[in-house]
Each structure stands twice: as C-alpha cells, then as structure tokens.
C-alpha positions in Angstrom: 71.4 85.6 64.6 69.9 85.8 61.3 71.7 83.4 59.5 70.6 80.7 63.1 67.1 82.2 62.1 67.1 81.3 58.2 68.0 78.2 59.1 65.2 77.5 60.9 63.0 78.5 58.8 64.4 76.6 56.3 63.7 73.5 58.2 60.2 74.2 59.6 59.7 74.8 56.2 61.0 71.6 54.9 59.1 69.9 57.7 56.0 71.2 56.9 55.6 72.4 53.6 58.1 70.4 51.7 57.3 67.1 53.4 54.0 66.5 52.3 52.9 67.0 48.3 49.2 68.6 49.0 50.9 71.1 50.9 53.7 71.4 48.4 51.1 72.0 45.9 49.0 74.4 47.5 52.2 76.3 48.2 53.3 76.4 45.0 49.9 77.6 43.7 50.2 80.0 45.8 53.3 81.5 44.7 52.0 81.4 41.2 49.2 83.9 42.3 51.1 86.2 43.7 53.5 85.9 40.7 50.3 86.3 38.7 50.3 90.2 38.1 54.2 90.2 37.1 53.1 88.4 34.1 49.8 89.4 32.6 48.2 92.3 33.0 45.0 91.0 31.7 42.4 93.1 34.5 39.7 90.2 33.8 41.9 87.3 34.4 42.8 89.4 37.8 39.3 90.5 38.6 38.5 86.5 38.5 41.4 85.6 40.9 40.6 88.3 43.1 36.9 87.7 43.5 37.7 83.9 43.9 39.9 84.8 46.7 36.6 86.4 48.8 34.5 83.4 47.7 37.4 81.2 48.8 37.4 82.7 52.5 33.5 82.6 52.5 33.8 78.6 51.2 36.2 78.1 54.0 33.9 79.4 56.6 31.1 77.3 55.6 33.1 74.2 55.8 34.0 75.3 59.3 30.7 75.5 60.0 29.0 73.0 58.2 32.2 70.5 58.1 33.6 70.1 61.3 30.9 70.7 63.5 27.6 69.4 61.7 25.4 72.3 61.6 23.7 71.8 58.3 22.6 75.0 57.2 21.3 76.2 54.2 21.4 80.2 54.8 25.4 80.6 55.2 25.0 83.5 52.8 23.4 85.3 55.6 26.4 86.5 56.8 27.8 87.4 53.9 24.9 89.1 53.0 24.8 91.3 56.4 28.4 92.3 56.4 28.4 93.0 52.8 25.3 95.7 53.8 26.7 96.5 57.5 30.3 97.9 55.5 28.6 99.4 52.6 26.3 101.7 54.7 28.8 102.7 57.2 31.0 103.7 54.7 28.2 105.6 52.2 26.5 107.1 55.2 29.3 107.9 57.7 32.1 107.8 55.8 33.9 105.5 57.6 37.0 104.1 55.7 37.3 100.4 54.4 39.6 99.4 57.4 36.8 100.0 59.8 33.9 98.8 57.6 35.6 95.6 57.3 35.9 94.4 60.6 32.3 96.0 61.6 30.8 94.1 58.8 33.0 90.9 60.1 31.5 91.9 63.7 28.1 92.4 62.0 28.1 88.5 61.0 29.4 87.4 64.1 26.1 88.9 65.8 23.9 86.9 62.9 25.4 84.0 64.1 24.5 84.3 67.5 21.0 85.2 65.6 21.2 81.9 64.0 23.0 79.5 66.6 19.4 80.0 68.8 17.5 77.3 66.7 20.3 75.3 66.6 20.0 74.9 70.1 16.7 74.0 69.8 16.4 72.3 66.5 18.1 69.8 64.1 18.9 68.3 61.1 16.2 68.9 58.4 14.4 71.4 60.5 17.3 73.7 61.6 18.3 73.6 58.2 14.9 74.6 57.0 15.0 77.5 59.8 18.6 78.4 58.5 17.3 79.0 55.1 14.6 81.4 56.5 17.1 83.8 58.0 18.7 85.2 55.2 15.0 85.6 53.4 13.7 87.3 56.4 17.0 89.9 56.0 15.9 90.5 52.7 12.6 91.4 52.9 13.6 94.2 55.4 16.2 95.1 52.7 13.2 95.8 50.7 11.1 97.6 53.1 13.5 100.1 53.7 14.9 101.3 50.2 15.3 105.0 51.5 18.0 103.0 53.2 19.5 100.1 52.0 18.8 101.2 48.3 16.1 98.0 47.8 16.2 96.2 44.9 18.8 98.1 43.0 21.6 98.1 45.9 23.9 100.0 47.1 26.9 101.6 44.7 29.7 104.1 45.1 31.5 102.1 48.5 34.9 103.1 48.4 37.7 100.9 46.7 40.4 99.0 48.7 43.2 100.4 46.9 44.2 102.8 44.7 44.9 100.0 42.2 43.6 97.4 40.8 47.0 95.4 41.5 46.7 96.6 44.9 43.3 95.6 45.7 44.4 92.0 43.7 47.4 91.4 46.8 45.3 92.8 49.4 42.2 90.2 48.3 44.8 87.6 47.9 46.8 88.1 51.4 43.6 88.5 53.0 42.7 85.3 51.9 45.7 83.4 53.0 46.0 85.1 56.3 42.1 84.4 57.0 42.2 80.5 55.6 45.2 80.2 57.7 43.3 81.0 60.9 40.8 79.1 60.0 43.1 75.9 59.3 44.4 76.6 63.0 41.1 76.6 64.2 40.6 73.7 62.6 43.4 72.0 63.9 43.0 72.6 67.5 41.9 71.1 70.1 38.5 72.9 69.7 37.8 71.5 66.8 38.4 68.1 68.3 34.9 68.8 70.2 33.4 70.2 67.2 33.9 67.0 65.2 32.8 65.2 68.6 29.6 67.4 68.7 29.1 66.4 64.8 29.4 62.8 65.7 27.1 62.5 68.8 26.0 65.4 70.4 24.3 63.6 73.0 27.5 61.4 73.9 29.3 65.1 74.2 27.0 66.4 76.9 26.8 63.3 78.6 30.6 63.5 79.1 30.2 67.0 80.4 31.3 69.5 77.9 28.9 72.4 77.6 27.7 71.9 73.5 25.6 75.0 74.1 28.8 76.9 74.2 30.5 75.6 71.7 27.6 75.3 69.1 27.7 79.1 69.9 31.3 79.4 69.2 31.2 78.0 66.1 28.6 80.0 65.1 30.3 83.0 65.7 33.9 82.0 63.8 32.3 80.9 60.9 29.9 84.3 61.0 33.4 86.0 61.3 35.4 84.7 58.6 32.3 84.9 56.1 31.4 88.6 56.9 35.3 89.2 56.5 34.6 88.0 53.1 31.0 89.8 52.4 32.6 93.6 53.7 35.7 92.9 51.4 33.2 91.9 48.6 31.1 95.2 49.2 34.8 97.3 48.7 36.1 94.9 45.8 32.8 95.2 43.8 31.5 98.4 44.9 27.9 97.4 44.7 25.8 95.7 46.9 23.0 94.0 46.8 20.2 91.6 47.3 22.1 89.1 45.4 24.3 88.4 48.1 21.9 86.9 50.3 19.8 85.0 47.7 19.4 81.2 47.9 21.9 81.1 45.0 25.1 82.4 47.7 24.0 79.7 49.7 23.8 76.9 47.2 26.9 78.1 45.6 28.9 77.6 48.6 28.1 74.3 49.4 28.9 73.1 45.6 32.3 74.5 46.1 32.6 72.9 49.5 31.8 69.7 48.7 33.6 69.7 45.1 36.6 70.3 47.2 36.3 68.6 49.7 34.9 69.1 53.4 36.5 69.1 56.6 39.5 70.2 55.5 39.1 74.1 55.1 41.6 74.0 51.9 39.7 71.5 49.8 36.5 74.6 49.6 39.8 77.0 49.1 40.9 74.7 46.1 36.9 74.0 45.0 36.3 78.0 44.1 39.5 78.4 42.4 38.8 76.0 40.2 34.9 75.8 39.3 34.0 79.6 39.7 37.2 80.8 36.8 35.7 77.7 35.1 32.1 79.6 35.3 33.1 82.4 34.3 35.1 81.4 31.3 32.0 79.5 30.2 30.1 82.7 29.5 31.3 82.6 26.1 28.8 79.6 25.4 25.8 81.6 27.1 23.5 78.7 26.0 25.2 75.5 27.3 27.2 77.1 29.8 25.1 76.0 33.1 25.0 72.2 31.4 28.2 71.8 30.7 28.8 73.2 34.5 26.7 71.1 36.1 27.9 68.4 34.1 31.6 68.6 35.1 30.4 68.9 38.7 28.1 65.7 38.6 30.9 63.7 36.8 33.6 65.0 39.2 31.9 64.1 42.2 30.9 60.5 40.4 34.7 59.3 40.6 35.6 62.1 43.6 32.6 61.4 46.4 35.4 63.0 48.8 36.3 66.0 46.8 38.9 66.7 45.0 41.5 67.6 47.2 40.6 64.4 49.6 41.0 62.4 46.4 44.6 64.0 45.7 45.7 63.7 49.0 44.2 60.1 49.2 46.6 58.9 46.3 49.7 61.2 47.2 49.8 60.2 51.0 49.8 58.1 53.5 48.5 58.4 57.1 50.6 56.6 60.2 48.6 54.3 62.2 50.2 55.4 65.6 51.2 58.8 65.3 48.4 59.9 62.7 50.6 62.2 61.0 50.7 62.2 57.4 53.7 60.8 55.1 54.5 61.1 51.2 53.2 57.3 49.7 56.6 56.9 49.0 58.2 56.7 52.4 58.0 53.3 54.2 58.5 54.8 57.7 56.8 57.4 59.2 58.8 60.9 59.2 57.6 61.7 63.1 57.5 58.2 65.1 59.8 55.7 62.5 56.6 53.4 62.2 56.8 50.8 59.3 53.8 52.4 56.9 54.9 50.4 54.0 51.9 48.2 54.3 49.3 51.1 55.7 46.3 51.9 53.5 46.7 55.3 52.7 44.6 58.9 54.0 41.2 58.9 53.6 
C-alpha cells in the first residue's frame, strides 16, 4: 500500500511539478528556503526571508483581488492594517494566544472587505479606487483618536512571538506562506475565478447572462480580505509591534509594485516579485543615499523589457501553451503532453 502510494506520488509529481520549468523552479526555490536555516544561521538574512514570506501572502491577495477580478483598489493595506490591530489587541488585552489572534485578525479583514466591496457595487474604476484609498485613512484617524487604546502614533508592542525560536517562527512564516499561496492558486484556478476574470472583462455582459456579480464582487472581496489579514495578524506576532505604518499609503503602493513586477494574474508572479525586490531593499540600506534611486531604477528598467512581469516573461520563453487543450508544455516538446496536439509551430504562453 505504501509502496502503490509512493508511486503515485511520484507521478503526480512528475506530472505536475516536473513537467513544466516555472513550476520546477518555484519548487526548487522552495526547497532552498526551507534548506535555508541548515546552512547559515545569519538571523538578518532569516528575518528577511521570513518577513518576505507575510508580504508574499499579502502580494498574493492583492493580485486576487486586483488581478483576476478587476477591482482596482488602492487601500489593499486596509486589511492588513486591521488584522494586524484586531490580533495585537486581542492578544495584549485578553490574552488570547497567537493561534486565535490569527484567524480573528484574518476574520477581522474579511469584515473590511464586505466594508469595502459596498462602493464597488456602486462605483468604478477611478472613483472606486479613489474611495478604496479613503478606507484605510479613515481607519487611521480612529487609530489616533483612541490612543488609550490602540497605542496612537507610537503602536502597539509586546504581542507575543509565534515560536519559541527564531528558526521556528522562520518555518512557521514560511509554511504559512505556501499553504496560504496554495489556496489562493486553487482559487484561482477554479471555476470561480473563471467569473471573476469574466466580471473583469465586461461586467455588464456577466449580468446580462444571469450570474449574480453582486455576489461574487462580494466574494472576492472577502478572500482577498482573508488571505491579507492572514498576513497582517502574522505580521503583528513576527514583528511584535504594530502600528500606523501598516495602513499608510506606502503598504498599499508597495503591494502593487511587487504585484506588477511579478507579474499579475498569476498569484505566484507577486509571490516571486517580494522575494526578489524587498531582500533587494533591504540590502540597499548600506547606500542610505542612493538606495530609493537605484530601487526605482531597477524597477523602471525591469518593467521596460518585462511589461508582463517577470515571472510572465520566464514562463513566456520557457513554455508553450496548446491551442486545443490549453495546457501548458516545456518549449521543447512538439506535442502536447495532455491531448498529443502538434505545438511545434504554436506561439508560445503569454
């Protein structure tokens, strides 16, 4: 029975990981992260990793949002911001443990985006994004009304850790991060997502054809609200401080740099966008002067030659996408590994 179930692993594995070279390499990246602590012990190097792992999930959830179903908004860090203060005041004030802040803070963000999905409904493109950006501003000056509470400018400090360890707060950032990216991928993949992309297209054309876009405006909304209040309550435990920095115009904008950099609708190009330009950030500290030039610089030149993103761009010149079953081939194969089609002459994904 075991040995029956290796093997099938083995192949699904093969299939679907082994088959394709973004996937090999994303994999394999992977690996090296977890392998990461085994050899260095370097705790800044690890601290990076780590926090790029929360910003990874939040970047996934924006392009979730922003990607796949259209809704242009500029105030993403507003649930970040809110489940970042929703787990750090449970957990100073009550004492609840980081395994309940976590999903209250998630659950916390999933009611801001019902807050936010309202003008949405109502509202679009310039003008819901204009409304988006006032949401997290709005959060911030009641942050600052109530400082006998949510500690006003200077924060909140003292939330508990994750783990005992650094090391284990690094793999339970980094697993978190793979299990929640991999939802989001499924998501992403489903059928659901097919009206998502519909509603981003013509919105009008979906209702017409009688799907309720009310609802599923709302839903996505709410997933993306999830997934990035996942990442602002393990933010609040990882860093131990919170504050009004995390919902400042700067979380927003940062998010949709990494986004784009990678690549949207994808959910692993934003993934692959943190990891490389926020270590790149912070390694650039040691040129205080020129550090935001040169940053902006490499982003602007980047995105000259990479419109798509980066990861599009890789997986644009490493594969190639079968015009009748859609599924995507290594650029080497001249037949589709699915259906058998001749691809030899196909142009390739993009």
């Amino acid at each position: 029975m075991f040995a029956y179930l290796a093997r099938k692993i083995w192949r699904d594995f093969q299939g679907e990981i082994l088959a394709l070279p973004t996937r090999t390499i994303l994999f394999a990246a992977a690996v090296a992260l977890l392998l990461l602590p085994l050899v260095t012990d370097d705790a800044y190097l690890l601290r990076i990793v780590a926090t790029a792992s929360i910003f990874a999930v939040y970047a996934a959830s924006w392009d979730l949002l922003v990607g796949f179903s259209g809704q242009t908004t500029l105030g993403h860090s507003l649930f970040f911001g809110i489940a970042a203060y929703t787990a750090a005041l449970l957990n100073l004030r009550f004492g609840l443990p980081a395994f309940l802040t976590i999903p209250a803070g998630a659950l916390a963000a999933v009611l801001a985006g019902l807050l936010l999905s309202l003008p949405a409904l109502r509202v679009r493109g310039p003008y819901f994004s204009l409304a988006s950006l006032a949401m997290p501003i709005i959060l911030m000056g009641l942050i600052f009304s109530f400082p006998g509470l949510t500690g006003g400018e200077m924060g909140l400090s003292g939330i508990s850790r994750l783990a005992g360890t650094r090391t284990g707060e690094y793999y339970f950032l980094l697993i978190s991060m793979f299990v929640l990216t991999l939802l989001m991928w499924k998501i992403a993949t489903s059928r659901t997502a097919l009206i998502f992309h519909a509603i981003r297209e013509d919105e009008i054309v979906v209702r017409v054809s009688g799907i309720n876009t009310t609802y599923y405006k709302i839903l996505v909304f709410c997933c993306s609200g999830f997934f990035a209040g996942m990442a602002g309550s393990l933010y609040a435990h990882f860093l131990r401080v919170v504050g009004p920095s995390t919902l400042d115009i700067m979380m927003s904008l940062q998010v949709i740099i990494w986004g784009i950099f990678g690549g949207v609708v994808t959910i692993y190009g934003p993934v692959v966008g943190v990891f490389i330009l926020y270590p790149l950030l912070e390694y650039l500290r040691i040129i205080p002067d020129w550090r935001m030039l040169i940053f902006a610089g490499i982003v602007v030149v980047t995105l000259r030659f990479m419109p798509e993103g980066i990861s599009n761009k890789f997986q644009d010149l490493l594969e190639r996408q079968c015009p009748r079953c859609k599924e995507r081939n290594i650029f080497m194969r001249k037949e589709c590994r699915i259906c058998c089609t001749d691809i030899g002459t196909c142009s390739r994904v993009g």
